[in-house]
N, C-alpha and C positions, 0 to 999 in steps of 0.2 A: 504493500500500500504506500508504503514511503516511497518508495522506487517510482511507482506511478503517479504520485501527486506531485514529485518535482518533475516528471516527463510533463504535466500538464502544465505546473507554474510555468516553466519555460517554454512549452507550446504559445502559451497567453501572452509573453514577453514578446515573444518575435510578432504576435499577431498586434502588438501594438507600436512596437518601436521600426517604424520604416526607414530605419536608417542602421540596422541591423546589417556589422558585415555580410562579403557575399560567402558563402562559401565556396569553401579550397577548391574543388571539381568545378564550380560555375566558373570562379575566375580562370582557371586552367582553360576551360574552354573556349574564353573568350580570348583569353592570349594566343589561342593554337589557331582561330580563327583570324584574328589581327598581324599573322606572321610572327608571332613569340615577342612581341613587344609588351613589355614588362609597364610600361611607363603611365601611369593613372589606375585607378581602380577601377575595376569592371561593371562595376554598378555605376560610375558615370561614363563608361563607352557604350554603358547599355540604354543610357538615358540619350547619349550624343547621337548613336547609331540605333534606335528601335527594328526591332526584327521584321523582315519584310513575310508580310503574312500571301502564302498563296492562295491565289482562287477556288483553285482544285476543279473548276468547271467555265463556265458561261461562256466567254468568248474562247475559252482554251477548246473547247469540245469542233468549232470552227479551227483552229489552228491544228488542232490533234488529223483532222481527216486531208488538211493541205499539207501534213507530215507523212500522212499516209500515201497520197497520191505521191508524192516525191521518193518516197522509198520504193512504192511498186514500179513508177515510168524509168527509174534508174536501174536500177536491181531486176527487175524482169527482165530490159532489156540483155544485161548484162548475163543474166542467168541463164537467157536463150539461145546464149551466143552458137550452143552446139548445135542447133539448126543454121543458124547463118553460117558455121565450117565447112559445113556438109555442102553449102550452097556456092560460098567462096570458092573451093576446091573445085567443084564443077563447072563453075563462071570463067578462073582467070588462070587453073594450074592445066597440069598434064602429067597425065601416068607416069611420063619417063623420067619428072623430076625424084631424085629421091631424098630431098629436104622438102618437099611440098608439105608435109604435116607440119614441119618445125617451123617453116616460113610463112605460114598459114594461122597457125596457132600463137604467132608473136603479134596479130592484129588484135584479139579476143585478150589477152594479156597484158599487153600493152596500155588496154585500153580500161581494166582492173586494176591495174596497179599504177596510172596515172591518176585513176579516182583518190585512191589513198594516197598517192606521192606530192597532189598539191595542197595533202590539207593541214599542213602547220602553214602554209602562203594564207590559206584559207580562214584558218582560227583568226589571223592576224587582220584583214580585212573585216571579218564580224568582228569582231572587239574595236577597231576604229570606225566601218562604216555601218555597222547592225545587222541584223538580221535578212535584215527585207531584204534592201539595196544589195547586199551578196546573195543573198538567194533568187531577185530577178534576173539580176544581169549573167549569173552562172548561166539559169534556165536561156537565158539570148542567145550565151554563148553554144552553148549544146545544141541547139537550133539548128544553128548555123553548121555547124559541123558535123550533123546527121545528114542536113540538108546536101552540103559540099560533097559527104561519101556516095551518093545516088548518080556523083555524073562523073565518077573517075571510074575507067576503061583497064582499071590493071591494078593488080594489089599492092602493088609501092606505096602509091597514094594515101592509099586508106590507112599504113603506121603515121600519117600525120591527121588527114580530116579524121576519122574515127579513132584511133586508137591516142589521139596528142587533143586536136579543138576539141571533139565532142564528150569526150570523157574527162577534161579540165571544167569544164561548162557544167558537168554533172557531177564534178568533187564543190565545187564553187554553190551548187543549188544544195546538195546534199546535206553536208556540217550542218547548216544553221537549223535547219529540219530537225537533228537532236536537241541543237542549243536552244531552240525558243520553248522547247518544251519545259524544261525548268526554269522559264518565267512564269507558269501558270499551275503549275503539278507539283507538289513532293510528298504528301502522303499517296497519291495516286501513281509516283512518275513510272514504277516496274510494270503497270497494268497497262499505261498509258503508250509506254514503248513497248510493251507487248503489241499492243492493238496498232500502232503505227509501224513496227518495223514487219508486221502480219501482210502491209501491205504489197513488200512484194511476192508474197508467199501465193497471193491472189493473181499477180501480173507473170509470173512465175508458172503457174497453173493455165491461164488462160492466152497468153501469149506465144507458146511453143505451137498451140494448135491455128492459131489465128497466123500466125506468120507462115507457117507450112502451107495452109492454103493461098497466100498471098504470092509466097515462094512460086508455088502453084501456077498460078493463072495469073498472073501480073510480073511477075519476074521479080528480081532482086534488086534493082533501081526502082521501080514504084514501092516497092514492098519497105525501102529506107523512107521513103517518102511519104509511107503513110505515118510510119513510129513519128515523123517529126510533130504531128497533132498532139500525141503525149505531152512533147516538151512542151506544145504552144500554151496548153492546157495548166504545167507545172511554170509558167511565169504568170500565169495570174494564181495560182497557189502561195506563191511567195507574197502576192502583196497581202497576206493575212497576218506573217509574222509581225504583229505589233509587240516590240516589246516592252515588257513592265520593271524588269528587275533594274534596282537604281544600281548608279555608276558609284564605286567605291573615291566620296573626296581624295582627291590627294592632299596631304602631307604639306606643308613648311619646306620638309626639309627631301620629298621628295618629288617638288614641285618643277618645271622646267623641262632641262633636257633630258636626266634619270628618270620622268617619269614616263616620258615619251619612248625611253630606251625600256622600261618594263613594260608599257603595254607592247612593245612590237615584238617582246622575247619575253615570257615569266618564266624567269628561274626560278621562282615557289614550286611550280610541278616536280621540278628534282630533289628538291632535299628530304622528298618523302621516298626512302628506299621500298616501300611497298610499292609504289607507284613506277619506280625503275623497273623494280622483277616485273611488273606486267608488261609497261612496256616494251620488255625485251622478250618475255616469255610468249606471249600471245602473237610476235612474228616468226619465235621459232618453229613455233606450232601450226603455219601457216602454207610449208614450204608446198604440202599437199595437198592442201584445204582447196584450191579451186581446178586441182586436176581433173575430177569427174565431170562437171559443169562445163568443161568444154571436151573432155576426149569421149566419153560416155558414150556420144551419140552415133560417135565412127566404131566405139567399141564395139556394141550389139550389131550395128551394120556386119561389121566383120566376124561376129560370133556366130550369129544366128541369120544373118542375110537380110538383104535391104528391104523385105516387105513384111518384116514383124514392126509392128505398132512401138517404135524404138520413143515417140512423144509422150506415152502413159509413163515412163520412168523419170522426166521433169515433171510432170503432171502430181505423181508422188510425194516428189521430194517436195512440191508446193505445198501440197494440203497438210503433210504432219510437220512441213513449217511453218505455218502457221497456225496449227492446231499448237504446236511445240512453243511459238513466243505468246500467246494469249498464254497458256498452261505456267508456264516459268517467270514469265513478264507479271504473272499473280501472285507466283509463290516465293520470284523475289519481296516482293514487299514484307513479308512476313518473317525474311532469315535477316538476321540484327548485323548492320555494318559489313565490314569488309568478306564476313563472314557467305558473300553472297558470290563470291570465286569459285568456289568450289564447285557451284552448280557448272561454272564455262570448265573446270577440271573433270568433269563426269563426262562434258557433251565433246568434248578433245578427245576421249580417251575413247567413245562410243565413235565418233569420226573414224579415229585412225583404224580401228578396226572393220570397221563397214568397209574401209576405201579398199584394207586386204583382203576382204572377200568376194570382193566383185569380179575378180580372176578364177575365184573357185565356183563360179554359179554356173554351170554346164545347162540348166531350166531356168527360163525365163520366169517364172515364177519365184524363183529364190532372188535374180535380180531387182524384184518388183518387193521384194523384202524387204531385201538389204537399204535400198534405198526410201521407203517407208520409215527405217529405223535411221536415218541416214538426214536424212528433213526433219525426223523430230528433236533429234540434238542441233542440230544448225539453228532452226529454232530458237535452241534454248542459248546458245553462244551469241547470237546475233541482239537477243532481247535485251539483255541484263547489260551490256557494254557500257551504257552512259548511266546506267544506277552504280557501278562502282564504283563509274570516274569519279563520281556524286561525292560516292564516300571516303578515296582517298585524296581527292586535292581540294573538295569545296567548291560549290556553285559560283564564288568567282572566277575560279581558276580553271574551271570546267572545256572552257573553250578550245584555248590551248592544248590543255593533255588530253582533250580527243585528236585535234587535229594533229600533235606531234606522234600521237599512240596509232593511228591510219598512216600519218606518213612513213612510220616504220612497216608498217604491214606491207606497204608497195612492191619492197625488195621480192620478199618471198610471191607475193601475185606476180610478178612479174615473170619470175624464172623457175617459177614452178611449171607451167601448162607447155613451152618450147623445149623443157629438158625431157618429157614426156612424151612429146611427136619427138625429137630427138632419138630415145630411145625405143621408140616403135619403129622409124626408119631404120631403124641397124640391126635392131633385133626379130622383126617383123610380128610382132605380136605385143600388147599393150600390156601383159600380164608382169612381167618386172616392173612398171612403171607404175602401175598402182601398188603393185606390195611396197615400194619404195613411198609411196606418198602415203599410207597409214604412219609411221613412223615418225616422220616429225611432230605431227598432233600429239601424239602419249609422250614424246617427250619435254612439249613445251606445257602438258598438264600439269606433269611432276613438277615444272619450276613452279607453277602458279599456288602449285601447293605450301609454298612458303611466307605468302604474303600473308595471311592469318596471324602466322607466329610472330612475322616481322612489325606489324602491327599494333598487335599489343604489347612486344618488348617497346619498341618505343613510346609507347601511353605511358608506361610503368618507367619505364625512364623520364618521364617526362614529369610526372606527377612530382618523383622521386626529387628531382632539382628544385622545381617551383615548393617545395614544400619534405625538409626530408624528413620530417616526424610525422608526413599526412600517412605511410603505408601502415605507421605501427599503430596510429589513432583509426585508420580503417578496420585492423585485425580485431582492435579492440572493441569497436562498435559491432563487428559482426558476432564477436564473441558474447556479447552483451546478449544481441540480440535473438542469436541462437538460445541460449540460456532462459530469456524470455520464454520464447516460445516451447521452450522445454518445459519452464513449471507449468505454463499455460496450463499444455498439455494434459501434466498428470492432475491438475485441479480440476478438470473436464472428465477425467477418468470415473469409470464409478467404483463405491466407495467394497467393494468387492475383488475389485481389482487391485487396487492400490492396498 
């Protein structure tokens, strides 16, 4: 009873005196938020800076489906590329080339891995020009450079109109697509990028068939020329990015030239070593990640012969990807902090093995598996990407460490899918080149495996500094209050038991 009636006295103290220090974990936070700056107390930067409260809906539910449309007209396309090979190869090559796969497959690459290779250019333009303005003028530029690929006469051309303008235009629309989403979402934001990166799981689905027939009966130049509607369509999506989130003042003392040097480069993203392993772990894990998506479709040609229904195996991998980021894009919300890696370490590891067994499906059936299981981890890697960045560098610094974490990823897009025709031209079967490309994936899982631990050693370091008596005053209080709940307990007990 004593115990309790000073827990209450001092309940009643804090509930009157509002000028009650903060405590140690609050200030801590606000420090680790302000960049470790020590300097006033957190109760008046919290008074200086009020926390920006998000909407969670109203105009964002508008911005969420012009995030969508921009993930599906980019990514589908991108996605389908293994019909436009097929069609490339019969347009501009000839059987007697025997780099025609590898030459062929450096346009579809090329054109993936300049999406992610201009987006730290990319972060840097949204952070000075917004949202919008980089997200319409990408979508112009994409335009133009689908539009340009429809009246070149020869595949040289197309490594610059499609694989260099059109897919710079579509790293340029893309980024801000994630970034405005956390103007308006954060209890929402994993359900939110489930349902928008869902979108090209849809375009992805429904594009393979609609281009086949277009392939079809219009040819390969009108057939560019219809995709370019998409883009027209994703420049008036962009004008909805209005953003809300306020600009962080500058500083006194980091006013002027320093502070124009950190909005064009934040070195805040690196001093979080959690945030280096990802960023380095998630391109190692990559080297394979877009090998099927464009060889796939010459695969089954070659396995099984050119009049099996080779478009149901994109068609697949659509529906349980987007069945897969709705599903993970949910159930990120619910797994606490960084702790939400681990799900992209599951969908890595279920990757790299699908990609190995697509050599072993001898039944079309078991291919129509694999890649079932194959969409729903992709899926789940694809969702959760900007809910991490979320929680390891903070919604200011969000911009940046997506677009330096894509620019990393570029390499491996790039030289992944031409080392793969590479090695089908020499060895005449695609069956080494996918068991090689499951293998990076479970390796760059296992790195991702360490940001949890790296995580909270640095919290605990952290606390540790700002305060070194806060861990033994923590041990104590939980001691307390295990104890509590201990007598609680046996006092609830009945009088039979005890």
């Amino acid at each position: 009873m004593t115990e309790d009636k000073n827990m209450s006295d001092h309940e009643s103290h804090d509930a009157k005196d509002t000028t009650a220090p903060v405590p140690p974990e609050e200030k801590n936070q606000v420090d680790v938020n302000n960049g470790g700056d020590s300097k006033g107390s957190a109760a008046e930067k919290a008074h200086v800076e009020p926390e920006f409260v998000h909407p969670e809906g109203g105009w964002g539910w508008v911005v969420m489906f012009a995030s969508m449309w921009c993930n599906g007209s980019v990514f589908g396309i991108q996605n389908a590329f293994g019909i436009l090979f097929v069609a490339l190869i019969k347009e501009f090559g000839s059987e007697a080339d025997e780099d025609l796969r590898f030459r062929t497959a450096w346009v579809g690459s090329l054109s993936m891995g300049m999406i992610f290779f201009c987006s730290p250019i990319v972060s840097v333009f949204t952070d000075l020009l917004g949202c919008r303005i980089t997200a319409v003028g990408g979508a112009a530029v994409a335009l133009v450079g689908l539009l340009a690929s429809s009246f070149v006469t020869s595949l040289g051309p197309l490594y610059f109109t499609y694989g260099v303008v059109f897919a710079s235009g579509c790293s340029f629309a893309y980024q801000p697509s994630l970034v405005i989403l956390g103007h308006y979402f954060k209890q929402r934001l994993g359900l939110v990028n489930g349902i928008v990166t869902a979108g090209s799981s849809v375009f992805t689905i429904l594009l393979p068939l609609l281009m086949s027939k277009l392939l079809e009966h219009l040819g390969l130049a009108h057939t560019l020329q219809v995709l370019c509607v998409l883009m027209l369509v994703l420049m008036l999506a962009g004008l909805t990015y209005r953003p809300l989130l306020p600009r962080a003042p500058p500083t006194a003392k980091a006013a002027g030239r320093c502070s124009a040097l950190k909005r064009v480069f934040n070195v805040n993203i690196w001093r979080s070593l959690g945030y280096r392993i990802w960023a380095f772990g998630i391109p190692a894990a990559l080297y394979g990640y877009f090998v099927p998506y464009v060889h796939l479709m010459k695969h089954v040609e070659e396995r099984f012969g050119s009049d099996v229904n080779k478009e149901v195996l994109l068609m697949c991998i659509g529906v349980t990807s987007g069945v897969g980021r709705l599903i993970f894009g949910r159930a990120a919300d619910y797994v606490p902090g960084v702790y939400k890696v681990f799900l992209q370490v599951a969908s890595f590891l279920v990757i790299g093995l699908m990609s190995m067994m697509i050599p072993l499906c001898n039944i079309f059936g078991g291919l129509i598996a694999v890649c079932l299981l194959m969409g729903l981890f992709d899926g789940c890697f694809i969702s959760i990407m900007a809910p991490i960045a979320f929680e390891l560098v903070g919604s200011q610094n969000v911009s940046q460490a997506i677009g330096f974490l894509l620019g990393m990823m570029s390499v491996p897009m790039i030289v992944g899918p031409p080392i793969a025709g590479f090695l089908r031209d020499r060895l005449g079967s695609y069956n080494v080149a996918f068991y090689l490309a499951g293998i990076p994936p479970i390796i760059g899982g296992a790195v991702l495996c360490l940001i949890p631990w790296v995580e909270s050693r640095a919290k605990r370091r952290h606390l540790e500094k700002q305060d070194p008596n806060m861990m033994e005053t923590m041990l104590e209080t939980t001691h307390i209050d295990t104890h509590t709940k201990h007598t609680d307990n046996l006092k609830n007990e009945p009088e039979s038991v005890i």
